[in-house]
MMTF fields as JSON, N, C-alpha, C and O atoms, coordinates in Angstrom:
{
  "mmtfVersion": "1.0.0",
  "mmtfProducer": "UNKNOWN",
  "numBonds": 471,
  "numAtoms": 472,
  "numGroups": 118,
  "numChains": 1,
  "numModels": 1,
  "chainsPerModel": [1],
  "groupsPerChain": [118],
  "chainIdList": ["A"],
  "bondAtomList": [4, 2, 8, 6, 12, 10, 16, 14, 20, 18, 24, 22, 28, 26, 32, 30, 36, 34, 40, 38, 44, 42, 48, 46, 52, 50, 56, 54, 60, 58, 64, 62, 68, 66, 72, 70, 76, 74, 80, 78, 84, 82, 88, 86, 92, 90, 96, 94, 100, 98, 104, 102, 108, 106, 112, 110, 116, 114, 120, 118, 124, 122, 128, 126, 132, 130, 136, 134, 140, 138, 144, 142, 148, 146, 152, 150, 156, 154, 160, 158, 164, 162, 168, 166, 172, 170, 176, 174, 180, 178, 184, 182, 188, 186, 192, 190, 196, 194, 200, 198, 204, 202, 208, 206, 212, 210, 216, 214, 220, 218, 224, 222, 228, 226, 232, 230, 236, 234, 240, 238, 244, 242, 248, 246, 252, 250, 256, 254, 260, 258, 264, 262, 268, 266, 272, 270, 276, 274, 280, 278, 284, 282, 288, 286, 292, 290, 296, 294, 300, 298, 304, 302, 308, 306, 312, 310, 316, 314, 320, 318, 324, 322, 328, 326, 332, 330, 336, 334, 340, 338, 344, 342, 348, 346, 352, 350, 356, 354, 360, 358, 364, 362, 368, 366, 372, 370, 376, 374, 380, 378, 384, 382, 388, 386, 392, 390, 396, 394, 400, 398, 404, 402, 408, 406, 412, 410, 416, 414, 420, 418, 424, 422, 428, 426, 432, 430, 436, 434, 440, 438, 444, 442, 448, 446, 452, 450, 456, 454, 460, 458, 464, 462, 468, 466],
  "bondOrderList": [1, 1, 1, 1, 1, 1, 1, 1, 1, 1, 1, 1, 1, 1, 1, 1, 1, 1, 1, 1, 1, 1, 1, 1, 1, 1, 1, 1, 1, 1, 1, 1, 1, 1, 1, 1, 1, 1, 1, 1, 1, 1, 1, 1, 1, 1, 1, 1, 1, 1, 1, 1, 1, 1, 1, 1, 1, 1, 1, 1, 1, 1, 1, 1, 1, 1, 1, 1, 1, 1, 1, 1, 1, 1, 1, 1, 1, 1, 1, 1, 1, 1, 1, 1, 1, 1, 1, 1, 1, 1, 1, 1, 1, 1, 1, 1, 1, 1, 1, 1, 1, 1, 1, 1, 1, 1, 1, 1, 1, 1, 1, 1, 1, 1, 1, 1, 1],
  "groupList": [{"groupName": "UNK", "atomNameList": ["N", "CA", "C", "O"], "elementList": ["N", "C", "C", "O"], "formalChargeList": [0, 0, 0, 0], "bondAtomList": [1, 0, 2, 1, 3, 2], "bondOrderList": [1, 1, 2], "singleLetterCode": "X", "chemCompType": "L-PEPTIDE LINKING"}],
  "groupTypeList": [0, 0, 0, 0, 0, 0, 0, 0, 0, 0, 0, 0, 0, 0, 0, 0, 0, 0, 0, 0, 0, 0, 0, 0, 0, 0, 0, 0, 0, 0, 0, 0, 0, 0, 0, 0, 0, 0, 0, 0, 0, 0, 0, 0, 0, 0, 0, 0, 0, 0, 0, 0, 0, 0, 0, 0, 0, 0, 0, 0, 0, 0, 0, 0, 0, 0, 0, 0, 0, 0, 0, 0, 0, 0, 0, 0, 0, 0, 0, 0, 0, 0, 0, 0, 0, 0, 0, 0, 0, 0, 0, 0, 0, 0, 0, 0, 0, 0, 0, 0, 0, 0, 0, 0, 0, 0, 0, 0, 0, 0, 0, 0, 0, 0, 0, 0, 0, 0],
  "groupIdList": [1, 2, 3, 4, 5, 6, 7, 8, 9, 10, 11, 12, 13, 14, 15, 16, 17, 18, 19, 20, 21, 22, 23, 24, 25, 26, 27, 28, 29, 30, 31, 32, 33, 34, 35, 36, 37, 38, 39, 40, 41, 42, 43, 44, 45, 46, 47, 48, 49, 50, 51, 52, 53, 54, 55, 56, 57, 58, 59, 60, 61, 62, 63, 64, 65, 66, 67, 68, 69, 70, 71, 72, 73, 74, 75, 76, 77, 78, 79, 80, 81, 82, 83, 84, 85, 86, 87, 88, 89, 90, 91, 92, 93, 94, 95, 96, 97, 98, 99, 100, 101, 102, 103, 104, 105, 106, 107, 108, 109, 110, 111, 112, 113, 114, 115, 116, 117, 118],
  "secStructList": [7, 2, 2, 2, 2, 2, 2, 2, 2, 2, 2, 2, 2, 2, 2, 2, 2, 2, 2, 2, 2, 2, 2, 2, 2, 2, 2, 2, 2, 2, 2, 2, 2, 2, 2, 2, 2, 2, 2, 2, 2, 2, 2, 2, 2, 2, 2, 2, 1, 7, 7, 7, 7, 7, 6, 6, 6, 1, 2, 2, 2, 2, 2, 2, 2, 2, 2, 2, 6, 2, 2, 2, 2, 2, 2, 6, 6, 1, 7, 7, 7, 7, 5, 6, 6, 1, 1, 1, 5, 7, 1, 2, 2, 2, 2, 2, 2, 2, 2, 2, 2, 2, 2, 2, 2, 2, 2, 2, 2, 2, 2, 2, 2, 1, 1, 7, 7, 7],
  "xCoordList": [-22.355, -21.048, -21.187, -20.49, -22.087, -22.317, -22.481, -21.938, -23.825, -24.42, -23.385, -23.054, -22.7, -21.377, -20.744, -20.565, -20.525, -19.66, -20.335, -19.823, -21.466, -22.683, -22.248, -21.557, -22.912, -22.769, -21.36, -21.298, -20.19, -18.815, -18.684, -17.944, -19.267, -19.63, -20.22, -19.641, -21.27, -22.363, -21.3, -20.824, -21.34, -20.208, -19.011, -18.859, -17.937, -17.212, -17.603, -17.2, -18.572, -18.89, -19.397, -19.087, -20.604, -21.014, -19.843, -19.714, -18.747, -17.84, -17.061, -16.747, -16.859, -16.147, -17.294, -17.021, -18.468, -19.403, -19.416, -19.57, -19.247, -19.309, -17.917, -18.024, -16.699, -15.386, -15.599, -15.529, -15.859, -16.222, -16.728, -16.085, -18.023, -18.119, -17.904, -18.496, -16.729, -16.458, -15.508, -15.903, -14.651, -13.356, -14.03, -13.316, -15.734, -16.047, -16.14, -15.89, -16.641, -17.43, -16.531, -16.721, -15.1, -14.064, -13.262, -12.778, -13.054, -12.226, -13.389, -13.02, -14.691, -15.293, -15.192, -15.193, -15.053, -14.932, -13.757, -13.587, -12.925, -11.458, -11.167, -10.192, -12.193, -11.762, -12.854, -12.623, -13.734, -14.862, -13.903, -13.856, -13.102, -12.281, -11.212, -10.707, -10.914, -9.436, -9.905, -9.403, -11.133, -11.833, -11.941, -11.564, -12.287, -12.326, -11.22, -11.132, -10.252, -9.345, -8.558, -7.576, -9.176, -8.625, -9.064, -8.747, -9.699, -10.525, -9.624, -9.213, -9.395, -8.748, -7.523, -7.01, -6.706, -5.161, -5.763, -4.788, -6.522, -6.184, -6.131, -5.54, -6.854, -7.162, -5.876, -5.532, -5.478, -4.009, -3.363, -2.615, -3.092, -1.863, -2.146, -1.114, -3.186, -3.995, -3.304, -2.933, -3.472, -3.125, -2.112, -1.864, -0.903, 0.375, 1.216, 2.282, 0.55, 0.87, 0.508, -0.695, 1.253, 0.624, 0.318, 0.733, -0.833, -1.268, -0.787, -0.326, -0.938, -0.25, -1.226, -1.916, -1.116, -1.588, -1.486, -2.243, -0.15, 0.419, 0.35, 1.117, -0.945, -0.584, 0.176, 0.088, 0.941, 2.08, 3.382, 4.236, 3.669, 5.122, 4.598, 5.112, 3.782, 3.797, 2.086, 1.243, 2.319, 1.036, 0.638, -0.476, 1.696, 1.508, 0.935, -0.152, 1.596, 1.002, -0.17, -0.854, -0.446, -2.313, -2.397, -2.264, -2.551, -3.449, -3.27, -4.303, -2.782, -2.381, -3.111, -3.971, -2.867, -3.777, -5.37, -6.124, -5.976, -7.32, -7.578, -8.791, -7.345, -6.87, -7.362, -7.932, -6.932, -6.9, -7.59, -7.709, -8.003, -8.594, -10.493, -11.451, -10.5, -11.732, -11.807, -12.917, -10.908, -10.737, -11.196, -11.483, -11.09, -10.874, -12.511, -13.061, -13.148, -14.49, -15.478, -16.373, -15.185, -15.831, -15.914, -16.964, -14.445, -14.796, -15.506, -16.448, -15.196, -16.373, -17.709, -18.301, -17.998, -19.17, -20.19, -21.211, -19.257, -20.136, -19.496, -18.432, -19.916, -19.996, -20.22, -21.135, -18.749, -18.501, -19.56, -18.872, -20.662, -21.199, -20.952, -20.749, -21.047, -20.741, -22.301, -22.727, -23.188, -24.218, -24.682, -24.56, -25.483, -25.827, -26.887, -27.692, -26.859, -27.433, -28.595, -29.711, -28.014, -28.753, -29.823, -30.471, -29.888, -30.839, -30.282, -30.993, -28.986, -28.752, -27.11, -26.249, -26.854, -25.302, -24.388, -24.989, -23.535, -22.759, -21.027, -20.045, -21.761, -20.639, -21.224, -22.096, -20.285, -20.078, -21.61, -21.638, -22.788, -23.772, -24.649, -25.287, -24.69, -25.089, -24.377, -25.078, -23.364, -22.428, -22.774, -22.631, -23.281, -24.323, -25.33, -25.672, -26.123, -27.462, -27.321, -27.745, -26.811, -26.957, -26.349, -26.72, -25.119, -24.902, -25.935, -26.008, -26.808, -27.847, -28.944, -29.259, -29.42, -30.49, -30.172, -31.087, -29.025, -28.462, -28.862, -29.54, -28.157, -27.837, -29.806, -30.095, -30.622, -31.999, -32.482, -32.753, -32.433, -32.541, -32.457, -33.337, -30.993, -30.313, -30.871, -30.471, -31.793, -32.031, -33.968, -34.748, -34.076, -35.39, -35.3, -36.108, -34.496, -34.623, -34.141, -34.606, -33.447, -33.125, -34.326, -34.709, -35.065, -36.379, -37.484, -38.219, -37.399, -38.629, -38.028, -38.88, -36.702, -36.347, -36.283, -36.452, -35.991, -36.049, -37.239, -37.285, -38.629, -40.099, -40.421, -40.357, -40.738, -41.411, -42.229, -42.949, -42.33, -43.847, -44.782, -44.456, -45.875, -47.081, -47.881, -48.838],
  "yCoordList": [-25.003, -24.56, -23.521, -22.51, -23.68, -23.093, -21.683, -20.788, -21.707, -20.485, -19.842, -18.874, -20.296, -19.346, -18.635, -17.429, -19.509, -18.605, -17.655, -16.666, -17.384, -16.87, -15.464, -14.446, -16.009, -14.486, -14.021, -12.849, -14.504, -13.914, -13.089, -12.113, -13.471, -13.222, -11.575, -10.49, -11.89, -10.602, -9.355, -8.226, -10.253, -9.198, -8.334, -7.116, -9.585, -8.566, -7.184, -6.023, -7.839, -6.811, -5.729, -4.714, -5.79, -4.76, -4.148, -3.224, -4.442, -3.749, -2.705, -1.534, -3.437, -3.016, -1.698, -0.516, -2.305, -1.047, 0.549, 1.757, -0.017, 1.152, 2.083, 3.222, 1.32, 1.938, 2.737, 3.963, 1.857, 2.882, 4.319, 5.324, 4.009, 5.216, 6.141, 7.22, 5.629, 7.045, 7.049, 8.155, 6.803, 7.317, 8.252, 9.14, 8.181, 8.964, 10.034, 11.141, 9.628, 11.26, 12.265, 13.481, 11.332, 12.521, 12.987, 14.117, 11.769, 12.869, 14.123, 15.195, 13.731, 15.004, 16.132, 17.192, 15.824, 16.866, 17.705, 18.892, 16.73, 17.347, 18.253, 18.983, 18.012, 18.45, 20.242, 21.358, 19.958, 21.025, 21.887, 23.109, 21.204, 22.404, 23.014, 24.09, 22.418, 22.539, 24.023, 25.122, 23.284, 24.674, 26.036, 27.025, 26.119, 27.201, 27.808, 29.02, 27.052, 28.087, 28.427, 29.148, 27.835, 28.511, 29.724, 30.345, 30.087, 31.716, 32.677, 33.78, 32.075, 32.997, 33.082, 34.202, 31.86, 32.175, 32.741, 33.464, 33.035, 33.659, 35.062, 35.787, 35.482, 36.815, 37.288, 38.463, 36.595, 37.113, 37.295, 38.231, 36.668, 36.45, 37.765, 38.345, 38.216, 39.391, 41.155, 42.246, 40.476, 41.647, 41.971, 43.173, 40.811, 40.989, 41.256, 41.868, 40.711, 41.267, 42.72, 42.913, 43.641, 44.745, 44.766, 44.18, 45.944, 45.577, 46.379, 47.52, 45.734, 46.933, 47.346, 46.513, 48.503, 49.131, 49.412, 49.996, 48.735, 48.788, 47.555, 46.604, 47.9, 46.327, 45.631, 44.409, 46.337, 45.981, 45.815, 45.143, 46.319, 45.715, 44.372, 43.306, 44.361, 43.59, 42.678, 42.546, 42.086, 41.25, 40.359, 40.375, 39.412, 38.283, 38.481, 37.953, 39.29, 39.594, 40.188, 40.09, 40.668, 41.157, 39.835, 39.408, 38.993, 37.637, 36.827, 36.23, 36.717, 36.291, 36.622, 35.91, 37.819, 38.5, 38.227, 37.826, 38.587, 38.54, 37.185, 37.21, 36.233, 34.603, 33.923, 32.9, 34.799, 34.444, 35.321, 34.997, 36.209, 37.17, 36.616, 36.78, 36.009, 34.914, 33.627, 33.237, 33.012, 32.384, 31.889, 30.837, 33.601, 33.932, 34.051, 33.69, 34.703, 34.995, 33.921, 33.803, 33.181, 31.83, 30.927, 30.502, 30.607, 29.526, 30.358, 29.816, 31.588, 32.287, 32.825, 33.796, 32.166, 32.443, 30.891, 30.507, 30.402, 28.316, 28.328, 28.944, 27.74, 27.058, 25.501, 25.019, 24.703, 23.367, 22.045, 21.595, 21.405, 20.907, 19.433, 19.454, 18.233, 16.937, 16.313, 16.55, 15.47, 15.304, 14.413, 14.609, 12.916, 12.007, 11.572, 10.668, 12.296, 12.438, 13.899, 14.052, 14.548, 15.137, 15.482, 16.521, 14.037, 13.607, 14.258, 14.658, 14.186, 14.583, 14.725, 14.077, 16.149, 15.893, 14.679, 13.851, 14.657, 13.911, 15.238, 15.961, 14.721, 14.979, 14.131, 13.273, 14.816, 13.801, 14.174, 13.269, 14.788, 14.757, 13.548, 12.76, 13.402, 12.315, 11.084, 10.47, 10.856, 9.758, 9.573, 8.384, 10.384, 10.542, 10.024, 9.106, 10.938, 9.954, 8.591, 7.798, 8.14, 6.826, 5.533, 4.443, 5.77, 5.329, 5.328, 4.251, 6.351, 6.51, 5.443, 4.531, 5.36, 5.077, 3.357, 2.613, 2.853, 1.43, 0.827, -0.18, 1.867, 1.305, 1.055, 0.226, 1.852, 2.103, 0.413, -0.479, 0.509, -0.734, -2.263, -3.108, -2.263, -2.82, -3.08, -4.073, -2.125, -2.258, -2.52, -3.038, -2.177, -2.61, -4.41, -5.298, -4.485, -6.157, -6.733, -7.843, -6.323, -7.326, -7.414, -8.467, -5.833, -6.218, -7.21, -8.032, -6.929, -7.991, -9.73, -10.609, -10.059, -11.364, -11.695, -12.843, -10.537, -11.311, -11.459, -11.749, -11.158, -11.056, -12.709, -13.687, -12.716, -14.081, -14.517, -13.662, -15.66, -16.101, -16.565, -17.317, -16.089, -16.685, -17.819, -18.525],
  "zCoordList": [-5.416, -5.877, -6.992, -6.904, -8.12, -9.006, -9.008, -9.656, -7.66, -6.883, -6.662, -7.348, -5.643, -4.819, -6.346, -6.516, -7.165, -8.452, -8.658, -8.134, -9.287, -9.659, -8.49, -8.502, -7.809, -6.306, -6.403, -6.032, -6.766, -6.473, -7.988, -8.109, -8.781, -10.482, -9.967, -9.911, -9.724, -9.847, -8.437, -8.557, -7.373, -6.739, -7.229, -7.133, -7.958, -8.761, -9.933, -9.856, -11.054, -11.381, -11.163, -11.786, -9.873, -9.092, -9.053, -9.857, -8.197, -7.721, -8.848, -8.632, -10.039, -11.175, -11.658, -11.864, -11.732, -12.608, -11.072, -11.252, -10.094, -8.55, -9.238, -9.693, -9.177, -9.123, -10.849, -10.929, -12.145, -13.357, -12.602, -12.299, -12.447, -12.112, -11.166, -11.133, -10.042, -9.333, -10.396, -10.764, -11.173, -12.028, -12.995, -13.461, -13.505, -14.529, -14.041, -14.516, -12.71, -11.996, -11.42, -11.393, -10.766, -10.97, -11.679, -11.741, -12.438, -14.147, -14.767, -15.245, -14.638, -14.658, -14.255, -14.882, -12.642, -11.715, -11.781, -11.505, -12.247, -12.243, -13.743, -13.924, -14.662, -16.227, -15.701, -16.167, -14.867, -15.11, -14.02, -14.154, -12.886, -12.352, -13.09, -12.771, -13.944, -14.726, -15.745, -15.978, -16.138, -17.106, -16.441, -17.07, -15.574, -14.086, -14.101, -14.298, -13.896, -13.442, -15.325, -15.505, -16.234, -17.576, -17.826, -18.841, -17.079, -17.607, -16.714, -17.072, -15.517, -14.828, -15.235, -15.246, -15.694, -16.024, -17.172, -17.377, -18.089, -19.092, -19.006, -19.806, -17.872, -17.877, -16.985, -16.853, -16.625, -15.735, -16.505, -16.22, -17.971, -18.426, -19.445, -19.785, -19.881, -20.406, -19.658, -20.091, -18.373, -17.425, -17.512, -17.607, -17.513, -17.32, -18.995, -19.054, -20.202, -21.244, -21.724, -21.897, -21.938, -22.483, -23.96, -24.96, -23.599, -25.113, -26.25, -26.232, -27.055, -27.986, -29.478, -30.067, -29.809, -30.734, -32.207, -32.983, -32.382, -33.673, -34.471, -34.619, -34.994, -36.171, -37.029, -37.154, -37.649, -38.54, -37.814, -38.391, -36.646, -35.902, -35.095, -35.435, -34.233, -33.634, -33.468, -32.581, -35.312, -35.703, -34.753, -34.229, -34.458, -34.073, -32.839, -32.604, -31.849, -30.243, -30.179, -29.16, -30.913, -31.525, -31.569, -30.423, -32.323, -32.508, -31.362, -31.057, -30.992, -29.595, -28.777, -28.26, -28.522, -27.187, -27.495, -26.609, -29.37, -29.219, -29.177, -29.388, -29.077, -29.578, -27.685, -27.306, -27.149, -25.804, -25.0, -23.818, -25.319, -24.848, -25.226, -24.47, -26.518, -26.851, -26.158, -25.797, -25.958, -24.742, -23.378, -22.807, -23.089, -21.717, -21.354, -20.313, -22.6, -22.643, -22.535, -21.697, -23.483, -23.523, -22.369, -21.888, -21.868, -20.82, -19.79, -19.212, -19.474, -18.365, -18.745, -18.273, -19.504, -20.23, -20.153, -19.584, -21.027, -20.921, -20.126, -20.061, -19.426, -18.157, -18.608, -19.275, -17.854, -18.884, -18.165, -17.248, -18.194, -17.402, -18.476, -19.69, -17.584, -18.166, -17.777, -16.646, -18.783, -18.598, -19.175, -20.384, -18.811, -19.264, -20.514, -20.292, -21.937, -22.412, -22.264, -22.761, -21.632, -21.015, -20.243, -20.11, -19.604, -18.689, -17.041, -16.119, -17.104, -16.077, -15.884, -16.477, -14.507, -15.059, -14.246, -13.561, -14.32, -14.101, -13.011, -13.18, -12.22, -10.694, -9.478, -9.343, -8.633, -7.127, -6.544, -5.71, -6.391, -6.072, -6.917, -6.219, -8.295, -8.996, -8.075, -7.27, -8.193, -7.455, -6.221, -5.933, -5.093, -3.951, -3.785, -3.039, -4.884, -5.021, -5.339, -4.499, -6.381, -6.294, -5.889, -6.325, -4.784, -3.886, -2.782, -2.189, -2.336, -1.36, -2.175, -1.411, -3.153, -3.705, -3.714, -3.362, -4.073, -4.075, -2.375, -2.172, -1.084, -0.266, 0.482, 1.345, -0.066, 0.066, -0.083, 0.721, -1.267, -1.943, -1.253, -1.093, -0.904, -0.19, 1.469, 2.077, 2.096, 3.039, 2.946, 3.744, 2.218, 2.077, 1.452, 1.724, 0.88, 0.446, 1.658, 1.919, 2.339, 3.597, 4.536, 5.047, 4.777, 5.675, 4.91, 5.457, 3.633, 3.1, 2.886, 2.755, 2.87, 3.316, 4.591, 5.003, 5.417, 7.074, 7.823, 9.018, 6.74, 7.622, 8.116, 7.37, 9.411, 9.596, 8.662, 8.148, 8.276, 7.375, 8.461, 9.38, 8.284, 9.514, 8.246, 8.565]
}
């Protein structure tokens, strides 16, 4: 009886620590696309503002524009990568591998419990 708890124990949490990390690996995925397309709206919004030349009428839209125009530079420049200590990064190929590497596991312990004993 104990056992069975034990196994339904270690099952749930398996399950809980699997689902953590697909939620890390796509809020990742989703923050490093989000960054992507910030370089591009910035530079659109660059395009579509004109610029202007006069510092004393129109201060503020100068700071603005260079404000975002630094911006625009940066995120297309770093390149936003999410990474485990820096051992390694963290996206849906990480999340690949070690789903592949678990289910490995998983199939090699079943051939070494189902060997006949001679």
């Amino acid at each position: 009886m104990i056992a069975n708890i034990l196994k339904v124990t270690r099952m749930i949490s398996s399950c809980t620590l699997l689902a953590t990390c697909i939620m890390l690996v796509s809020d990742c995925q989703a923050i490093t696309k989000q960054m992507k397309k910030t370089s591009v709206i910035s530079f659109k919004i660059l395009l579509e503002n004109p610029q202007i030349d006069i510092p004393k009428k129109d201060l503020k839209i100068n700071l603005i524009n260079e404000a975002l125009y630094t911006v625009a530079l940066q995120s297309a420049q770093n390149k936003l990568v999410f990474t485990a200590a820096g051992f390694f990064t963290i996206d849906y190929t990480m999340l690949y591998n070690m789903v592949a590497t678990i289910i490995a596991y998983i199939v090699i312990i079943i051939q070494l419990t189902n060997t006949p004993s001679q």
